[in-house]
C-alpha positions in Angstrom: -5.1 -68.3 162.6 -4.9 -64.9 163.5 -6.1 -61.9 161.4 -4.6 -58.6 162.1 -7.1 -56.2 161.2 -5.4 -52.6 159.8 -8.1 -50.2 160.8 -7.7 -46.7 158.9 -11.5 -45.5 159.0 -13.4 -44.4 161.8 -17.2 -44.9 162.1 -18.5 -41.3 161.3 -19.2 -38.9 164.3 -22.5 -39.0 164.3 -23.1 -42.6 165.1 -20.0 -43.6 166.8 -22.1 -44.0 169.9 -24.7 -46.1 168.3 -22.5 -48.2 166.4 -18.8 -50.5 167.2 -15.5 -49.7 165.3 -14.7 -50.9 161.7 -12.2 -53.8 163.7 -15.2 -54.9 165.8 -17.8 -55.5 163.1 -14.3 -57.2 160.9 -14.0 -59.5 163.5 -18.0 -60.1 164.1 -18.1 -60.8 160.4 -15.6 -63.4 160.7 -17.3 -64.9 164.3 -20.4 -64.8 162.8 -19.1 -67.5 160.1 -18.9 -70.2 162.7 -14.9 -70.7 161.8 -12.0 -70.7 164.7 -9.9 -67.1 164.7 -7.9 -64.7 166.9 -7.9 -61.3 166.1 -5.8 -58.2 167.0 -6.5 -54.9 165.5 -3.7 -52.2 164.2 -5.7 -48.4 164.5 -3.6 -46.7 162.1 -6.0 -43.5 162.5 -4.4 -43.1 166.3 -0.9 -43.5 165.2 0.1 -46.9 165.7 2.5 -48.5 163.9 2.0 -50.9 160.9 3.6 -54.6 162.0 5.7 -56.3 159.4 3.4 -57.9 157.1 5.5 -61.2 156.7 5.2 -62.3 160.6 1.6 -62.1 160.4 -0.9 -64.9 159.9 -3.4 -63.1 157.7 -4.3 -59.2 157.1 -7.9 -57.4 156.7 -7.9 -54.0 155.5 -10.9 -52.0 156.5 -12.6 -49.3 155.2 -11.7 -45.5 155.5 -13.1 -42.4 154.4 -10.2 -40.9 153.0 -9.2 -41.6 149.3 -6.3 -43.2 148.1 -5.4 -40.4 145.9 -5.7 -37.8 149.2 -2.3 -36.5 151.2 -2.3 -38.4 154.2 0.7 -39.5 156.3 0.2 -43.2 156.7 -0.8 -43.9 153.0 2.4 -44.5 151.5 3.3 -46.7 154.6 0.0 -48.5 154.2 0.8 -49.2 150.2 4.4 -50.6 151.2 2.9 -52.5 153.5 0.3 -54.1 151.1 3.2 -54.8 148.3 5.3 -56.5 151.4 2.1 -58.4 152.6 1.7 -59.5 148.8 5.6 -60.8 148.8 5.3 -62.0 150.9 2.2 -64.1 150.7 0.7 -63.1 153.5 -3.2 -63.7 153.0 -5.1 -60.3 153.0 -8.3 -59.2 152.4 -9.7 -55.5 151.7 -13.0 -53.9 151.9 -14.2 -50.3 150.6 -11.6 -48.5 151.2 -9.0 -51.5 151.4 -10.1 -52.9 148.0 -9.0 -49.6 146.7 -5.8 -49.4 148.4 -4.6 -52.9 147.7 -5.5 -52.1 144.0 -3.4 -48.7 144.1 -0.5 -50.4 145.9 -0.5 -53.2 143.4 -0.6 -51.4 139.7 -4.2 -50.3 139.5 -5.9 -47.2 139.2 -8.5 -45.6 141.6 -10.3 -42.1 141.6 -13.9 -40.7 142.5 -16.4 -42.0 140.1 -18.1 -39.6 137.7 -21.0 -42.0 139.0 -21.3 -40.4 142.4 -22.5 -42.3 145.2 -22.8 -46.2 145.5 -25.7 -46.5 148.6 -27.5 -49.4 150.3 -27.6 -52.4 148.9 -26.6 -53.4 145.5 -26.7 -56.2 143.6 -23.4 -57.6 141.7 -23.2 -60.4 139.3 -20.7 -63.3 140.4 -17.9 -63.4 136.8 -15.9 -66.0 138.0 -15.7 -68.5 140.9 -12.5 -69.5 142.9 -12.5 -72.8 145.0 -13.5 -70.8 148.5 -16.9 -69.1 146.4 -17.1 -72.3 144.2 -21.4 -72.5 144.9 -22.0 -69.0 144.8 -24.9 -67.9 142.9 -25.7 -65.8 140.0 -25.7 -62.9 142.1 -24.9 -61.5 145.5 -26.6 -58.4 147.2 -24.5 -56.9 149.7 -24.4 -53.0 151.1 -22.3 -50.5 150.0 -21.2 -47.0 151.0 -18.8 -45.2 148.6 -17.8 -42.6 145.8 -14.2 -43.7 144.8 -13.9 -47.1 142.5 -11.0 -49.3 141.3 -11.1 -47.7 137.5 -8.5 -50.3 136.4 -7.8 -53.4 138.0 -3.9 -54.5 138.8 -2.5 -57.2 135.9 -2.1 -59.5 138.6 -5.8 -59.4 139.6 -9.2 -61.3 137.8 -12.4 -59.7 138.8 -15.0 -62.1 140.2 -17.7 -59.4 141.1 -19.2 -56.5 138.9 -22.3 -54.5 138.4 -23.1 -52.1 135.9 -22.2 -49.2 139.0 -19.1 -51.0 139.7 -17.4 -53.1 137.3 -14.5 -53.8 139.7 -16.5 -54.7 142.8 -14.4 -58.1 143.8 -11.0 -59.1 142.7 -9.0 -61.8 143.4 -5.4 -61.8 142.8 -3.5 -64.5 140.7 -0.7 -65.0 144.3 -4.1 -66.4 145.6 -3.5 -65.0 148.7 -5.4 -61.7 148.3 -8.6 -61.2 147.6 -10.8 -57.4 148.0 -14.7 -56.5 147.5 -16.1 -52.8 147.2 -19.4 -53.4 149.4 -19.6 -53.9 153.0 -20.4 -57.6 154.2 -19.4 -56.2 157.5 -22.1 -53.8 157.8 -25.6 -54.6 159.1 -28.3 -53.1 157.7 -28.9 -50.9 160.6 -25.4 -48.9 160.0 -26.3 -49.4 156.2 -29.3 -47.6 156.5 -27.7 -45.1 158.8 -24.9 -44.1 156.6 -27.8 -43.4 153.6 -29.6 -40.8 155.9 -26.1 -40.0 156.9 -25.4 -38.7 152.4 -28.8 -36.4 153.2 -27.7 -33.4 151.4 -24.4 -35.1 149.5 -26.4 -37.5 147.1 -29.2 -36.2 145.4 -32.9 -37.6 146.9 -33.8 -40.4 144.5 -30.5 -41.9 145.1 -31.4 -41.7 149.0 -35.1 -43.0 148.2 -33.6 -45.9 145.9 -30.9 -47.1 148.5 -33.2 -46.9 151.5 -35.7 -49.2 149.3 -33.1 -51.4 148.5 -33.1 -52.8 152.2 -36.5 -54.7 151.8 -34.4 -56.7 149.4 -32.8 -60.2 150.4 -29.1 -59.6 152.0 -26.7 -62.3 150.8 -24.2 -60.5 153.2 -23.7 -64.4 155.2 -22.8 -66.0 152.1 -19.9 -63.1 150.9 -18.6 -63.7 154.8 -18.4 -67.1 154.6 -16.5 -67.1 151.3 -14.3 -64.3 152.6 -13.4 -67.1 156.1 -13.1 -69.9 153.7 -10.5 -67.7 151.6 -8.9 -66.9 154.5 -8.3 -70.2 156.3 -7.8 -72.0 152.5 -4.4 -69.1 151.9 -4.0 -69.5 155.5 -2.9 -73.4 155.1 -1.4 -72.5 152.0 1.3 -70.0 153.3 
C-alpha cells in the first residue's frame, strides 16, 4: 500500500535545520509501526499539484499552520480534494491541521478556540473503539501543538477521542475509511518540546511551565501509530 502524504505545513523557521519535514516524520511514524508501506509526498506549500484522490491507495493529511477559515489559494482545492477522497473511498487520515480540514470539507465547523493554546502533551479519554483501536486503554497521552479545534463534528463522523480541552480530538467517519486526531503521534518529544519554547511570548507562562512538565509523563504516542497503520492497511483491503 502506498500512502500519499499531502504536506501543507512547513516545520517552523527556526528549527527547520534541527528537525525533518512534516512528510518525513508521517512516514517515520508509519515505519516505526513495523508494517510494510511506500510512501510519496505531495508539498502543496511549493506549488504542486494535488493527484486525483480516487487513483490513490491511501491519503495522510499533515499538519499546517494556517487555519481553515484563513484565505489561502490551495484550501478550496485541498477541501475538494478531501470530499473526492471521501467518494471515493479512498482511506485518509488527518492530523492537526488535517483533522480540521477533513472536518470543514465534510460538514463540520472549525475556528480558533476561546481556549487558546493546546501544548505538550495531553491526555484524552478513549469514547469509543473501532476494530483497528479495539485494546486501547482508558486513555492515551500524545503531544499537541494548536489553537484552532473542530467546534462541531461532521454528521457522518463519531468521536472516539476527547478531553475536557478538546472534545473533538479523534473522529472516525461512518465511510470507515477516514479517520483524523488533533495531537501529533508524529512528533517526538524533542520537536514537542521545541515547539512549547517555540509559543514563548504567544501563550501565557503557566501554560509553557504546564506543557513542558507534561513531558515527564508516559507517551502513548506508539500505541495511536499503530492504530492509525492498522486503520490504514484494515480500509486499505477494504477499498
Amino acid at each position: 500500500m502506498k500512502i500519499t502524504t499531502i504536506e501543507v505545513g512547513k516545520v517552523p523557521d527556526p528549527l527547520r535545520d534541527q528537525f525533518d519535514p512534516y512528510s518525513v516524520m508521517f512516514r517515520e511514524m508509519f515505519a516505526s509501526t513495523g508494517r510494510t508501506f511506500d510512501y510519496e509526498a505531495v508539498r502543496v506549500l511549493d506549488g504542486e499539484s494535488l493527484p486525483d484522490p480516487a487513483g490513490l491507495e491511501g491519503i495522510a493529511i499533515t499538519g499546517s499552520s494556517a487555519g481553515v477559515y484563513e484565505d489561502h489559494a490551495w484550501l478550496d482545492p485541498l477541501r475538494d480534494f478531501i470530499r473526492q477522497a471521501y467518494a471515493a473511498r479512498t482511506p485518509m487520515l488527518g492530523i492537526c491541521f488535517g483533522h480540521q480540514a477533513m472536518a470543514d470539507a465534510l460538514g463540520g465547523n472549525v475556528r480558533k478556540s476561546e481556549k487558546g493554546w493546546g501544548l505538550g502533551r495531553h491526555q484524552y479519554r478513549v469514547i469509543d473503539r473501532p476494530n483497528f483501536m479495539e485494546a486501547a486503554p482508558e486513555s492515551l497521552s500524545v503531544v499537541c501543538s494548536h489553537q484552532d479545534q473542530v467546534i462541531a463534528p461532521p454528521d457522518e463522523a463519531e468521536v472516539i477521542l476527547a478531553s475536557d480541552f478538546t472534545p473533538n480530538a479523534g473522529l472516525f467517519y461512518r465511510s470507515g475509511q477516514a479517520l483524523s486526531f488533533q495531537p501529533h503521534p508524529e512528533f517526538d518529544d524533542s520537536y514537542g518540546t521545541a515547539l512549547v519554547e517555540l509559543r514563548r511570548g504567544k501563550a501565557t507562562d503557566g501554560v509553557i511551565a504546564e506543557a513542558l512538565g507534561s513531558f515527564s509523563s508516559a507517551s502513548d504516542s506508539a500505541l495511536l501509530r499503530d492504530y492509525i497503520a492498522r486503520f490504514m492497511q484494515d480500509a486499505g483491503s477494504r477499498r
